[in-house]
VOMARFI-506804 format. One record per residue (C-alpha): residue in one letter; z, x, y. Coordinates in nm, 2 decimals. Each point is the difference from the previous one (the first is absolute). Layout:
<pts>
   rest       pz       px       py
      A        Z        X        Y
...
</pts>
This chain:
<pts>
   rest       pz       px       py
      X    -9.06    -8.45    -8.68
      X     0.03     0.03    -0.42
      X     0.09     0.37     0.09
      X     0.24    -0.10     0.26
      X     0.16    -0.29    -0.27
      X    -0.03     0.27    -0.31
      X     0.19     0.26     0.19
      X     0.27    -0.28     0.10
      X     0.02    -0.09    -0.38
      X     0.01     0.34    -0.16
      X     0.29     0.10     0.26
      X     0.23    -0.30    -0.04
      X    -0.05     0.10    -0.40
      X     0.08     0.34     0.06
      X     0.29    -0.08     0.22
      X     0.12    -0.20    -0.30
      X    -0.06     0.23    -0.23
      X     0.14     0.30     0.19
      X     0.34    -0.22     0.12
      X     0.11    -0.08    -0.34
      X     0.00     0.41    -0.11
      X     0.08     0.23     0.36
      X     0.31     0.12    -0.05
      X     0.20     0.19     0.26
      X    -0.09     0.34     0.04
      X     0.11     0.34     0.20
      X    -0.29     0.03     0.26
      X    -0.09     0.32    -0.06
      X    -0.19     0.05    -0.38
      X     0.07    -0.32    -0.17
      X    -0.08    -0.06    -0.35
      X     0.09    -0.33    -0.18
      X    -0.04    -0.02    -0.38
      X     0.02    -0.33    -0.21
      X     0.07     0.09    -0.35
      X    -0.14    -0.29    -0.15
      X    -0.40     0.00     0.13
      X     0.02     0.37     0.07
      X    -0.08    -0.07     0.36
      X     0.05     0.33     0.27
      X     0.00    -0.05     0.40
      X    -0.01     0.29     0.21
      X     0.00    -0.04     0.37
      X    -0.29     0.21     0.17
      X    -0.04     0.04     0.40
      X    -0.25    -0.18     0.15
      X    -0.20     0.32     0.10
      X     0.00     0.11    -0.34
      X    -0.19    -0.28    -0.15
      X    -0.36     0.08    -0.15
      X    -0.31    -0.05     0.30
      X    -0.13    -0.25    -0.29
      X     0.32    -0.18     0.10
      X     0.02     0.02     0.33
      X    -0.34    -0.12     0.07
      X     0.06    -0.30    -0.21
      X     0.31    -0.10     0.24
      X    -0.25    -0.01     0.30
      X    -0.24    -0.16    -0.16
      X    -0.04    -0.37     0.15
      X     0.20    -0.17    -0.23
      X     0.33     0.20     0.08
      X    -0.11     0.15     0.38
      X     0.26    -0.25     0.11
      X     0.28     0.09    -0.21
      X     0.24     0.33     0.07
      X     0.09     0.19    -0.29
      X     0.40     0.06     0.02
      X     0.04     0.16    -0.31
      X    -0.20     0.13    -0.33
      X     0.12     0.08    -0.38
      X    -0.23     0.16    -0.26
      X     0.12    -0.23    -0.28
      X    -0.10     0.11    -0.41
      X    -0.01    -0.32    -0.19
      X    -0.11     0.00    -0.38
      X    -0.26     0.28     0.02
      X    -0.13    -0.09     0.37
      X     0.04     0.15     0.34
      X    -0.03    -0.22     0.32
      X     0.16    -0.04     0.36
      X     0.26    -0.22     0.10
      X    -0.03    -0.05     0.35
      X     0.24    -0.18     0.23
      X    -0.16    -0.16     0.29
      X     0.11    -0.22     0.33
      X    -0.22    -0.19     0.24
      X     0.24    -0.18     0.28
      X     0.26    -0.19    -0.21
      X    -0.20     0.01    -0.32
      X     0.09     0.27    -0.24
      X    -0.21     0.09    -0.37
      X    -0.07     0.25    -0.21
      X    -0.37     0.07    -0.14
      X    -0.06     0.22    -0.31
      X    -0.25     0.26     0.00
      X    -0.17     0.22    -0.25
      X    -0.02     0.38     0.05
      X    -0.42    -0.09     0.05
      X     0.13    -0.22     0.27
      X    -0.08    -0.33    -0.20
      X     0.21    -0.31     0.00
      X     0.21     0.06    -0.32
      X     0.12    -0.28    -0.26
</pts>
């Protein structure tokens, strides 16, 4: 249940987070820079994510969710994934390092 209630909490943060910078982008390589924290989002294909990743989404804490979409975002030095994710109604977003750790 603390997993269950942490995963709820660090997706409606990330959701928060993530909805205040996504900008519109072309679907195919999209890459969003803001100039003033030097932040870079490229969006990767789901298949194309590192097994480290992958393994981490079907893990129990995420088996439930459906990743839609995935960006390899650069942010002050650090790599992680940004990772879009529905279950029913309810849509996220979880951030992943390349190790397949939560990220900060």
């Amino acid at each position: 249940m603390k997993k269950f209630i942490l995963s709820a909490a660090i997706i409606a943060l990330t959701t928060v987070a993530f909805a205040q910078t996504n900008e519109t982008q072309a679907p195919e390589q999209a890459t969003a820079t803001a100039a003033q924290d030097s932040t870079t989002s490229t969006k990767v294909e789901l298949t194309a994510l590192p097994e480290a990743v992958k393994t981490t989404l079907t893990s129990d804490a995420y088996k439930a969710w459906t990743a839609t979409e995935a960006y390899l975002v650069k942010e002050n030095g650090k790599e992680y994934y940004q990772i879009n994710v529905t279950k029913e109604e309810e849509k996220g977003s979880v951030k992943i390092n390349v190790d397949g750790t939560p990220a900060s």
